[in-house]
C-alpha positions in Angstrom: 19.1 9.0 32.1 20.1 6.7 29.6 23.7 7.0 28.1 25.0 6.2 24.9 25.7 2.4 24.0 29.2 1.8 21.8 29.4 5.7 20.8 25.7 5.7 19.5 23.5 8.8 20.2 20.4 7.5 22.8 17.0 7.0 20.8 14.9 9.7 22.4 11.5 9.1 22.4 8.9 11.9 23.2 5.5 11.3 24.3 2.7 13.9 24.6 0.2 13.4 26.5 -0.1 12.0 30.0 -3.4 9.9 29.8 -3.8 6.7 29.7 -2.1 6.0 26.2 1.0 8.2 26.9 1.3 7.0 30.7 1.3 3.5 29.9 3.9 4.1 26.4 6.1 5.7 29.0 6.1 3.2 31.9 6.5 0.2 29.4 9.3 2.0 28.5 10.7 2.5 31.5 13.4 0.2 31.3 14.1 0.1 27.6 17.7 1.8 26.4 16.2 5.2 25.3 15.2 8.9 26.9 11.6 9.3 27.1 10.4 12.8 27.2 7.0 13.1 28.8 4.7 16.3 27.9 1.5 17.4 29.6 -0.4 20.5 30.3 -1.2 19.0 33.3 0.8 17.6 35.8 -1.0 14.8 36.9 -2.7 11.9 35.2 -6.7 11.7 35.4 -8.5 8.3 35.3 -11.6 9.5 33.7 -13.9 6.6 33.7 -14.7 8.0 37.8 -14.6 11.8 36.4 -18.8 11.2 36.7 -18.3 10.0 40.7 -16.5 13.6 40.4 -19.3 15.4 39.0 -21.9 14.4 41.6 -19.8 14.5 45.0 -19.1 11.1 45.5 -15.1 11.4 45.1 -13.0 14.4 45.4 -10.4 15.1 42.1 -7.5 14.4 44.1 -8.6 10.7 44.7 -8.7 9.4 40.8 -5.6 12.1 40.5 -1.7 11.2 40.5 1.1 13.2 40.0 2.8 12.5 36.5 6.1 12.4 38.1 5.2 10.3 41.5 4.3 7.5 39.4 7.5 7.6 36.6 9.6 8.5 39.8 11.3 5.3 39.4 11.7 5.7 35.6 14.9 7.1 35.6 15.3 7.4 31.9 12.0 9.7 31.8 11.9 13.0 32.5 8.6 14.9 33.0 8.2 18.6 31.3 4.4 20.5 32.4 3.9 22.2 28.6 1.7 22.5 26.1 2.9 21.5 22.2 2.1 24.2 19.8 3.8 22.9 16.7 5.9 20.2 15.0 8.6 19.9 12.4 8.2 16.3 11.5 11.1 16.9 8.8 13.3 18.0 11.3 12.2 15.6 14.1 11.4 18.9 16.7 8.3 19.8 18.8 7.8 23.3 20.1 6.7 24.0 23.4 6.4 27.8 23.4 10.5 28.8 22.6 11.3 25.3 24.0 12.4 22.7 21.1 12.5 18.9 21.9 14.2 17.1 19.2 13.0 13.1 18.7 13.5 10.2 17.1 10.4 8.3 18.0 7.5 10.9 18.9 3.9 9.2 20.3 1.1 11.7 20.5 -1.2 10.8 23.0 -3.2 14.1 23.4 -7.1 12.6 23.7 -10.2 14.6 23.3 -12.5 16.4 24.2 -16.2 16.8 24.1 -18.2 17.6 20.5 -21.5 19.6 20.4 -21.7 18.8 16.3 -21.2 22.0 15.0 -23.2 23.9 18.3 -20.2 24.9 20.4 -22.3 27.7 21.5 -24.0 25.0 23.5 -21.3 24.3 25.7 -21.6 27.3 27.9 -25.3 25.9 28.7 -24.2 22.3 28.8 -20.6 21.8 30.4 -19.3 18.6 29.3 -17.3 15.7 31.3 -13.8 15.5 30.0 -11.3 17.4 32.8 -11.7 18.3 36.5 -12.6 21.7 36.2 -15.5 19.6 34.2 -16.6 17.9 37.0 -16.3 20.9 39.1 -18.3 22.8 37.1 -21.1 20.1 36.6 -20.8 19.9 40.4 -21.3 23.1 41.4 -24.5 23.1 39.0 -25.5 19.9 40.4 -26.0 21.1 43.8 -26.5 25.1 43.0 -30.1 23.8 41.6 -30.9 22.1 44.4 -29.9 25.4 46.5 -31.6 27.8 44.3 -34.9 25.6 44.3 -34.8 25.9 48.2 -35.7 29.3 47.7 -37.4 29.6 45.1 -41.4 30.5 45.5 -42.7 30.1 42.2 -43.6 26.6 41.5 -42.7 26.2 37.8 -39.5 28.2 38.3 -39.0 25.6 41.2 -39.6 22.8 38.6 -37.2 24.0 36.1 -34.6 24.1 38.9 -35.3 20.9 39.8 -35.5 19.4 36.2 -31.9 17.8 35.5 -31.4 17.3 31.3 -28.4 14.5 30.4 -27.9 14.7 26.8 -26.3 11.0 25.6 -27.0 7.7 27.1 -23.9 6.4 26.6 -21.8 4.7 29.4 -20.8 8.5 30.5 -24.6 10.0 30.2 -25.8 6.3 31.7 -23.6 6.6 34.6 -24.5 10.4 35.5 -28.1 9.9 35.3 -28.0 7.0 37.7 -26.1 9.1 40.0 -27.9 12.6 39.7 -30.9 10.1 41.2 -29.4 8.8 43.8 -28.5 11.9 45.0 -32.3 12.9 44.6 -34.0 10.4 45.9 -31.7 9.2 48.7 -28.7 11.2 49.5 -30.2 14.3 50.1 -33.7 13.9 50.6 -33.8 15.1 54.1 -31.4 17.9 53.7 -34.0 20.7 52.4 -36.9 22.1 54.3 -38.5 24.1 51.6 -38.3 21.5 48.9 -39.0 17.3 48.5 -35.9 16.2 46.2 -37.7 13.2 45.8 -39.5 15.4 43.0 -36.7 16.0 40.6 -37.3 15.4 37.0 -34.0 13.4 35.7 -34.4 13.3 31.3 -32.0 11.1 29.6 -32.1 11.9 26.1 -30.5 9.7 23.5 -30.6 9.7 19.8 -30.4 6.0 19.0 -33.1 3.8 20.0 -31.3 2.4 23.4 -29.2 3.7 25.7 -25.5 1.8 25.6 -25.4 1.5 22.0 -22.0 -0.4 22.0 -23.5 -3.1 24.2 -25.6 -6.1 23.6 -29.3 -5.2 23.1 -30.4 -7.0 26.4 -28.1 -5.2 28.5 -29.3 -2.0 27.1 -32.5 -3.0 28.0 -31.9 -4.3 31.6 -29.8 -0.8 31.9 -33.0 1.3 30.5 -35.3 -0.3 33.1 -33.0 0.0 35.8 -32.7 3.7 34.9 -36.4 3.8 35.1 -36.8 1.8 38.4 -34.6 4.6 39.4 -36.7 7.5 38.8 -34.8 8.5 35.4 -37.0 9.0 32.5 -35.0 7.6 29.5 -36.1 8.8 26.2 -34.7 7.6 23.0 -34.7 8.4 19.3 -34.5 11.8 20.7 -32.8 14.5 19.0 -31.8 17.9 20.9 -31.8 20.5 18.0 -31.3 24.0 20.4 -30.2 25.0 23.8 -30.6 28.5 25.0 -32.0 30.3 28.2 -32.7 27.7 30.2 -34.6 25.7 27.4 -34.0 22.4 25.7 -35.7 21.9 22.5 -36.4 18.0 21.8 -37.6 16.9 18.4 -39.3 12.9 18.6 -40.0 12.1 15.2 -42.7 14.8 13.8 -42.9 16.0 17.5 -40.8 19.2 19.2 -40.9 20.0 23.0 -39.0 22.2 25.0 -37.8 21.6 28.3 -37.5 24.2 30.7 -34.3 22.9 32.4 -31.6 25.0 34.3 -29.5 21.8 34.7 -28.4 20.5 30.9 -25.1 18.3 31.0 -23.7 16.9 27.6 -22.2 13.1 27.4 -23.5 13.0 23.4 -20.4 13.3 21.8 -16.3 13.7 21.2 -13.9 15.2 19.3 -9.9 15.0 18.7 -8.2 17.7 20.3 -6.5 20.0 18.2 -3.3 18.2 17.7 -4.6 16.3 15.2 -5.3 19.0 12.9 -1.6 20.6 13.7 -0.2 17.2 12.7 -2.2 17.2 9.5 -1.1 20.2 8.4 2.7 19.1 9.3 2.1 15.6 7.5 -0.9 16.1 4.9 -2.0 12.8 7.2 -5.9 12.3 6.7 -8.4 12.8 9.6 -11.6 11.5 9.7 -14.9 14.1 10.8 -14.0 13.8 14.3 -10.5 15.2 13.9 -9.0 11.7 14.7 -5.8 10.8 12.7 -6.0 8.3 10.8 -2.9 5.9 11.5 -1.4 2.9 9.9 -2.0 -0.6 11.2 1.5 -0.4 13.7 -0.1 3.1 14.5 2.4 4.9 13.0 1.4 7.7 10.3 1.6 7.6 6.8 4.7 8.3 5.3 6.7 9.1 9.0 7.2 5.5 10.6 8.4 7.6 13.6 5.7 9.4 14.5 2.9 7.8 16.0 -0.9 8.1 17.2 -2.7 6.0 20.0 -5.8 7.0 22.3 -8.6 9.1 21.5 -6.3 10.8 19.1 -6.2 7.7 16.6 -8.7 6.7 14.2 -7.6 2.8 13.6 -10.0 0.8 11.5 -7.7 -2.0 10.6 -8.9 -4.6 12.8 -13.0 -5.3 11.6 -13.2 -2.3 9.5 -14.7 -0.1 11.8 -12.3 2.8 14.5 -11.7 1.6 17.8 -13.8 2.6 20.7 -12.6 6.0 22.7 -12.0 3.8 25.9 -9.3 3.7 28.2 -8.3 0.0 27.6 -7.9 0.6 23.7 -5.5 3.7 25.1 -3.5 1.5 27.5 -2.9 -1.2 24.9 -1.8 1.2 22.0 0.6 2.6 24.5 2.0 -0.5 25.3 2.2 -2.0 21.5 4.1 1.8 20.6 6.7 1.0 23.4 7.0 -2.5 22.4 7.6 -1.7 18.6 10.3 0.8 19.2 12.4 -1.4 21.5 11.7 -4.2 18.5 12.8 -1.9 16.2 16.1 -0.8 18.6 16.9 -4.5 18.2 16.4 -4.7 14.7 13.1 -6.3 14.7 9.3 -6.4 13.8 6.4 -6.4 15.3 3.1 -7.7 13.7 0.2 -4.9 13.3 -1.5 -3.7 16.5 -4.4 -5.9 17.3 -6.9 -4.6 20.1 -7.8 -7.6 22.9 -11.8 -6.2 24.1 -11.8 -7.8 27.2 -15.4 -6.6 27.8 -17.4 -3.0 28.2 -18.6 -1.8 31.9 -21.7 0.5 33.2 -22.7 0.9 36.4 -26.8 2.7 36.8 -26.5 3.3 40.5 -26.1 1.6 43.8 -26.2 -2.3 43.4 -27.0 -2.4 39.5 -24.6 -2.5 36.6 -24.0 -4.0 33.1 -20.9 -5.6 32.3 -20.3 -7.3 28.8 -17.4 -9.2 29.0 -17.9 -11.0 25.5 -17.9 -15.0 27.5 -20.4 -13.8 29.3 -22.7 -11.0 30.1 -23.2 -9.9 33.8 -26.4 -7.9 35.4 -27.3 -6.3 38.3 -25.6 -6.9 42.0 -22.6 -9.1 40.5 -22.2 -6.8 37.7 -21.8 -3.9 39.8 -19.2 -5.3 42.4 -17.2 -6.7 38.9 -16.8 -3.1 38.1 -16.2 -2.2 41.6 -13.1 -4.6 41.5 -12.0 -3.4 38.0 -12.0 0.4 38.5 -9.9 0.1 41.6 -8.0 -2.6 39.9 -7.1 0.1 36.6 -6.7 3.1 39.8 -2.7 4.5 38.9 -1.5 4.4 43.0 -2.3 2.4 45.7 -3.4 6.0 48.0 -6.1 6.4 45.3 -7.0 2.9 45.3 -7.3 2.9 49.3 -8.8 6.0 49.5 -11.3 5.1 46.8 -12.5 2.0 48.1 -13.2 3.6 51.8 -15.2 6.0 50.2 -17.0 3.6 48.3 -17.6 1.5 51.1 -18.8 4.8 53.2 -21.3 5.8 50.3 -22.8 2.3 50.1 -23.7 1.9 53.8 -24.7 5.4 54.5 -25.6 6.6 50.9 -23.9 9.5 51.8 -21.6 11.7 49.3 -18.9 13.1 51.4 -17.6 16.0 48.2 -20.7 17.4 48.2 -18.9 20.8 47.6 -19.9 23.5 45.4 -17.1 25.8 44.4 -17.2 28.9 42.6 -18.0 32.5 42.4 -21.3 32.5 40.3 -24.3 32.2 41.7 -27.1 30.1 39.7 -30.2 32.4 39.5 -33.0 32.7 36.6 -32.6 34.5 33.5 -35.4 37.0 33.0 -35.5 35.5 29.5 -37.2 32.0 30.7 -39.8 34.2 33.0 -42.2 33.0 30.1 -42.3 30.1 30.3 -42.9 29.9 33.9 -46.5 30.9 33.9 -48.8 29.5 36.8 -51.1 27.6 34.6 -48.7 25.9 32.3 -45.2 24.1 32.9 -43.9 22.5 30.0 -44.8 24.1 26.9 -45.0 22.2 24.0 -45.1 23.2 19.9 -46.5 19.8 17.9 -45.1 20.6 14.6 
């Protein structure tokens, strides 16, 4: 607790959100002369870029997990309150969690996002996206349930549709998953069926642009699209989804529509703010941009309220080249740091030049031995590419358990191949939809309407 210097109130500064921007606001922070007031949902912080590892049984939650208040335990001016916000008086400098009301004088919302189906939200129930751990869980358990349900399945087009995995996005998320829903195919659990040959799977990664890893450098696309292939992952760009429903994804190539039968479909295509940003709008008349990001000033602050400010997936800041920042975790960990900075300026009666994002480099990994790394000096393929990203992930891990933990699992998957969390959770039981029992007929597999 911080006390009040020559008969002056504390600042109190209240950060919501305990991701990456919030976390890292809050332990630069940490031994500033204010309160910090941390608010989550959640009482731990997730590091996302290994949610994927998650997702296809190669880490369990609790190993990219830490407590929010083990790691500010020695931040004694912060204290940690598991909430949700539901509204805020920007006027009178009060948030609202449920009847709770936090008063601030600095307030950093940090809230991130969460996936976008672009207007198809009825999508999501078909195609579970990859933004918490009940995410992964759920991907997970679908994962794995296909492989189980194909085991006993007779028919061998419903077997194929079982066995057909659909990744909708081929960015770094949509990359990484289809690299690792291949490995598990081809080598992890090859000899674990009796019934089936794994080594058949059909894993589709479908992207709209005309490469996979659209923010990196064309060759490294490239060298990612072939080692995708060399994996047994058909990549197919310029390719458009336009409907999901019963077990069927509907392509369109140009002139050209297929559907897919597929009871596997998992979405990395797209994000959106999370709904903070429109409560703050309405509380501000700030501007948002189609994504429901908030558009912030060039210290990150928003217009008209120097107090109140934005970072993370949250922020749309186009300041720098013209263009928004990336939704990575670096751009969240350096907004954090600048916001803390800026108010303990200000605390001193000083300023701070605008925020000004340092890209130290973008990072994909396409399976075992093989990534991309763009680091802007140089650009990095293949086996040294992959062990860089090794030694930056558990580098950017929050606690040194996860980072142990983490690297012996690693090291046990590498040798062995083997995916220890192989666990599928969960009442439901994946069966077929009497719906899809059309397209399942023994002379055809996929169809396909040329239109």
């Amino acid at each position: 607790m911080v006390y009040a210097v020559d008969n002056q109130p504390p600042h109190n500064v209240v950060i919501v959100g305990g991701g990456f921007g919030g976390l890292y606001a809050a332990k630069a922070l940490s031994n500033a002369n204010v309160n910090v007031t941390l608010i989550d949902k959640r009482n731990f912080h997730l590091f996302q870029p290994l949610l994927y590892q998650v997702a296809t049984g190669t880490v369990s939650p609790a190993d990219i997990s830490s407590p929010l208040r083990s790691v500010l335990s020695k931040s004694k001016n912060t204290t940690v309150l598991l909430g949700e916000v539901n509204n805020i008086d920007p006027q009178a400098q009060k948030v609202f969690m449920g009847d709770e009301i936090i008063p601030y004088d600095s307030l950093i919302l940090a809230t991130g996002a969460k996936h976008s189906y672009f207007g198809k939200d009825e999508w999501e129930e078909h195609a579970p996206g990859l933004k918490t751990v009940e995410d992964a869980i759920e991907m997970r358990r679908r994962i794995f349930s296909a492989f189980e349900a194909a085991e006993k399945e007779t028919n061998p087009q419903k077997r194929r549709a079982w066995m057909t995995f659909v990744v909708v996005g081929g960015g770094p998320t949509g990359v990484e998953l289809a690299g690792a829903i291949a490995e598990i195919a081809y080598h992890t659990i090859k000899d674990d069926f009796r019934n089936i040959d794994t080594s058949e799977a059909q894993i589709l990664l479908l992207e709209g642009l005309d490469r996979v890893l659209p923010p990196f450098a064309p060759e490294l696309s490239q060298e990612a699209a072939v080692s995708l292939r060399r994996l047994g992952v058909t990549v197919q760009t310029n390719t458009l989804v336009t409907n999901i429903e019963n077990d069927i994804v509907t392509i369109k190539q140009g002139d050209r529509v297929e559907q897919i039968p597929a009871h596997t479909v998992l979405w990395a295509a797209g994000v959106k703010a999370s709904p903070l940003g429109k409560m703050l709008a309405e509380a501000t008349d700030v501007e948002c941009d189609r994504a429901g990001r908030v558009v912030v000033e060039p210290d990150l602050s928003v217009n008209g309220y120097p107090n109140i400010f934005v970072i993370g997936d949250l922020a749309h800041f186009s300041h720098q080249n013209g263009k928004p920042l990336p939704g990575v975790a670096p751009v969240a960990m350096q907004e954090g740091e600048y916001v803390a900075a800026l108010i303990k300026a200000r605390l001193r009666g000083r300023k701070l030049p605008q925020f000004r994002y340092i890209d130290r480099g973008s990072l994909a990994v396409i399976g075992q031995n093989f990534a991309v790394v763009d680091l802007g000096f140089v650009k990095l393929k293949g086996f040294l590419a992959w062990f860089t990203w090794l030694f930056i992930h558990i580098y950017f891990l929050i606690e040194f358990d996860n980072k142990l933990i983490v690297m012996v699992q690693w090291a046990w998957n590498y040798f062995t191949r083997n995916r220890g969390a192989r666990l599928i959770t969960g009442n439901d039981i994946l069966t077929p939809t009497p719906e899809t029992d059309k397209y399942y007929s023994p002379v055809a597999s996929r169809p396909t309407v040329n239109v």
